[in-house]
N, C-alpha and C positions, 0 to 999 in steps of 0.2 A: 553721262547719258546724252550729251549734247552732241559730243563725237564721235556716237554710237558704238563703243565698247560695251558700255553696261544696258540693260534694256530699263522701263521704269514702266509698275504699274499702278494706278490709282485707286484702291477700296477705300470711299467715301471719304473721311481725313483722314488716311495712312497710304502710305508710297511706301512700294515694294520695287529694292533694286537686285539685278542681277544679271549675272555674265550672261550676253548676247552668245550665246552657242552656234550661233550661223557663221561665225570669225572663225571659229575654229575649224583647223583640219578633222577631215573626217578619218576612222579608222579604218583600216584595209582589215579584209577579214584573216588575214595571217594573224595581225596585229590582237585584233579582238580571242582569236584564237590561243593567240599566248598568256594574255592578260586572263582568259579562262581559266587555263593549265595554273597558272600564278596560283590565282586565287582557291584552286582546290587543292594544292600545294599547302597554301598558309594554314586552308582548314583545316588539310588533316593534321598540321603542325601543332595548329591552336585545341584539337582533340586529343592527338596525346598529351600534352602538355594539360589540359583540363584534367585529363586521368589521372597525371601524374600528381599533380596539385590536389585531387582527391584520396587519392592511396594516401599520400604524405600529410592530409589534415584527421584522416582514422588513425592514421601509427601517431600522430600528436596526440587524441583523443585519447590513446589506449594509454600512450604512457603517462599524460598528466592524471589518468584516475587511478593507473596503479600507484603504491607505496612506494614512497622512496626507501634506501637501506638505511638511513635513520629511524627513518617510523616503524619502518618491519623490527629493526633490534629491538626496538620499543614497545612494541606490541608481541614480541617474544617473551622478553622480560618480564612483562605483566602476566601475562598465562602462566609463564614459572611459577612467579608468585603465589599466583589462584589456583595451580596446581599443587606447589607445597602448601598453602593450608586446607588445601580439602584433604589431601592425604595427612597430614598433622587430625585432622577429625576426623578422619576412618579410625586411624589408630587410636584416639582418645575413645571413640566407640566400642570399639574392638575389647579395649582392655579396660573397658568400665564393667565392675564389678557386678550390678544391679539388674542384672537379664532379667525378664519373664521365664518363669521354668512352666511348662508346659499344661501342669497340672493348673498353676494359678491362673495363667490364659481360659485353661477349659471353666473353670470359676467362672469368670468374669462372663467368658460367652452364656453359660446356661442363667446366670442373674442379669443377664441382659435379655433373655429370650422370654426368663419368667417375666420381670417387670412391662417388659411390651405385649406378651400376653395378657396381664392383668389390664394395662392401661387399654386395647382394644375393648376387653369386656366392661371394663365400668364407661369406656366414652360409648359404647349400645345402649349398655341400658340408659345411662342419662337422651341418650338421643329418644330412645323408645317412651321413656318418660315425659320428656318435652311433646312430642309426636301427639302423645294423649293428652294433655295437657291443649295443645294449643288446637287439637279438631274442636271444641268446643268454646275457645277462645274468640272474640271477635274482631280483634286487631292482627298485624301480620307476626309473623313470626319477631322479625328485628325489633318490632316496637315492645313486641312485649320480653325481649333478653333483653332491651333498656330498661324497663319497667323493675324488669325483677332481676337486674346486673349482672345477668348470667357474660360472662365471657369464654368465648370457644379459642382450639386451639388454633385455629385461621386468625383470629384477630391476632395473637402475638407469633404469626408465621410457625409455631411447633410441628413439624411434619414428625406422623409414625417412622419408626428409623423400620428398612426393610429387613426384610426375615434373612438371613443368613444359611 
């Protein structure tokens, strides 16, 4: 600083040094001119090469998520598996003896439509029963199925199975 190369500035207790730029030659505008051309040279160097670097970090991406050909034989192999025993229990199906014959299905449907028929008419009249029962009552309805332990079929979740 003292030889006046470096210049030196004082912010309260810190000193800032730094090259005195008035030593140096100035540049010709040829000069500056090239050092432009340079520079937009590098960047578009430094912009392919960011592309490039990008294309080549997605084809990394692509190929670490796909399977290797170990894991793929591997993952073959199991499907085989889970495809011969499903097909082992089609044929276990297939050639089990105990089908539904058509008539005993029709069974089954019409004593499933009586039984839901009957249970819709006796859950009315109990409801119509109640109905009259509690217009004259002076407590709410809940107090008095505690009272008299009626339980519905909402308390233990029973839904009417739908008509068919």
């Amino acid at each position: 600083a003292q030889q006046g190369r470096v210049r030196e500035k004082v912010y309260g207790k810190q000193k800032i040094y730094f090259a005195d730029q008035e030593q140096l030659p100035a540049a010709s505008d040829a000069e500056l001119r090239g050092l432009d051309g340079e520079i937009a040279a590098r960047s578009a160097q430094l912009q392919a090469l960011q592309q490039s670097c990008r294309q080549m970090e997605a084809e990394l991406k692509d190929l670490t998520g796909s399977m290797t050909t170990p894991e793929i034989a591997r993952e073959i192999e199991a499907l085989r598996k889970d495809c011969a025993s499903y097909v082992e229990k089609l044929e276990r199906m297939k050639s089990a003896t105990n089908h539904v014959t058509p008539e005993e299905k029709e069974k089954v449907c019409r004593e499933q439509q009586l039984y839901r028929r009957e249970w819709r008419r006796r859950k009315r009249m109990a409801t119509e029963l109640l109905d009259a029962i509690l217009e004259g009552y002076p407590k709410s309805k809940k107090q008095f199925f505690e009272e008299v332990g009626i339980e519905t079929d909402e308390d233990h979740g029973a839904v009417l199975p739908a008509t068919t």
